[in-house]
C-alpha positions in Angstrom: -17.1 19.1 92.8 -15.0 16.4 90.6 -11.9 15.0 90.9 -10.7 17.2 88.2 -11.9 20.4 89.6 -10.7 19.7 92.6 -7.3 18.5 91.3 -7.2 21.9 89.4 -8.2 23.7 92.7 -5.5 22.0 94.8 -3.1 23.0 92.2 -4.2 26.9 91.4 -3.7 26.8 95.4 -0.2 25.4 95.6 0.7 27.7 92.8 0.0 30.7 95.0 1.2 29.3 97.5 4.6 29.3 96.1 4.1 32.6 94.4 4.0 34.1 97.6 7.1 32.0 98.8 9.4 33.4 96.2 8.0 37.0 96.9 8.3 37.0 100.5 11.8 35.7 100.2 12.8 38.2 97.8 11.2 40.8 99.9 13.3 39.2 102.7 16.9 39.2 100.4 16.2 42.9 99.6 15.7 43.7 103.0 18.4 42.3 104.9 21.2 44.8 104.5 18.3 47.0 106.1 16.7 45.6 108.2 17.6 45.3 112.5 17.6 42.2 113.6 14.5 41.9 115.2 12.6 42.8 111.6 14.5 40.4 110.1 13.9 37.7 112.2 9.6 38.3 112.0 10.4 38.6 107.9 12.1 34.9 108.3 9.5 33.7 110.3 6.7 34.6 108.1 8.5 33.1 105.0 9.2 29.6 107.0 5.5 29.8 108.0 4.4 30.2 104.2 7.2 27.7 103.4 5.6 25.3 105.7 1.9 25.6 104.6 3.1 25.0 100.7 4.9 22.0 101.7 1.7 20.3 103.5 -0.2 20.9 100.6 2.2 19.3 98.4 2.2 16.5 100.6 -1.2 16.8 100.6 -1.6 16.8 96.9 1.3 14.3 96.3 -0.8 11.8 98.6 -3.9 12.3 96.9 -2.6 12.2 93.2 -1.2 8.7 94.5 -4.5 7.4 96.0 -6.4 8.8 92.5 -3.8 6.6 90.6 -3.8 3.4 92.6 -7.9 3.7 92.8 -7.3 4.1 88.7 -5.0 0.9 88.7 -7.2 -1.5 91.1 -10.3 -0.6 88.5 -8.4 -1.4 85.4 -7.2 -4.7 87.4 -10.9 -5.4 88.2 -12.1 -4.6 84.5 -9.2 -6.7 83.0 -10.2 -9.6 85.3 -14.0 -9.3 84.2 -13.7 -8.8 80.3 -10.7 -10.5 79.6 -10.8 -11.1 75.4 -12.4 -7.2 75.5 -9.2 -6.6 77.2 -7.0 -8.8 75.0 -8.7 -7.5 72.0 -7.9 -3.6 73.3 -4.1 -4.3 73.3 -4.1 -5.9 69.8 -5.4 -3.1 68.6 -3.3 -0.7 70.2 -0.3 -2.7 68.8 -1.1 -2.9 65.2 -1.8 0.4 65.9 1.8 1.8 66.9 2.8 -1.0 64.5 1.3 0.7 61.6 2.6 4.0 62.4 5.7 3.1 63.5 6.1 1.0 59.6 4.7 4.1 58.1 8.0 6.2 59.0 10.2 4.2 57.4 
């Protein structure tokens, strides 16, 4: 798998995740006027466990968006270092790039 697809997995995963958050608890709001005590309590539980699980797995993805983007960073360091005027040469164009289109709205 690649990074992308496995981004996109991670994500379509946390998404369900919290789907099943928000219907549990609403299941758990209906209930409550309802509900004895002891139902109540296994309907809190099992929304705190699902609670739990989603908020590894944004911790999870939040780490591993944050290694992906630092990884990203040290390679464009390295490149920079090893073709500096290819480097240079990139962000003069980009400038008289936005400079064009930023003269062209006026």
């Amino acid at each position: 798998m690649t990074q992308e697809s496995d981004l996109a997995a991670a994500k379509a995963q946390l998404i369900e995740d919290f789907t099943r958050i928000v219907g549990d608890t609403e299941a758990l709001l209906r209930s409550l006027a309802n509900v004895s005590g002891d139902q109540a309590a296994a309907m809190r539980s099992a929304v705190e466990t699902n609670l739990d699980t989603a908020r590894s797995r944004l911790r999870l993805l939040q780490a591993d968006a944050a290694d992906k983007a630092s990884a990203a960073a040290r390679d464009a360091d390295a490149y920079v270092h090893e073709n500096p005027w290819t480097a240079i040469g990139l962000a003069a164009a980009a400038g008289l790039i936005v400079g064009l289109m930023i003269g062209n709205r006026r």
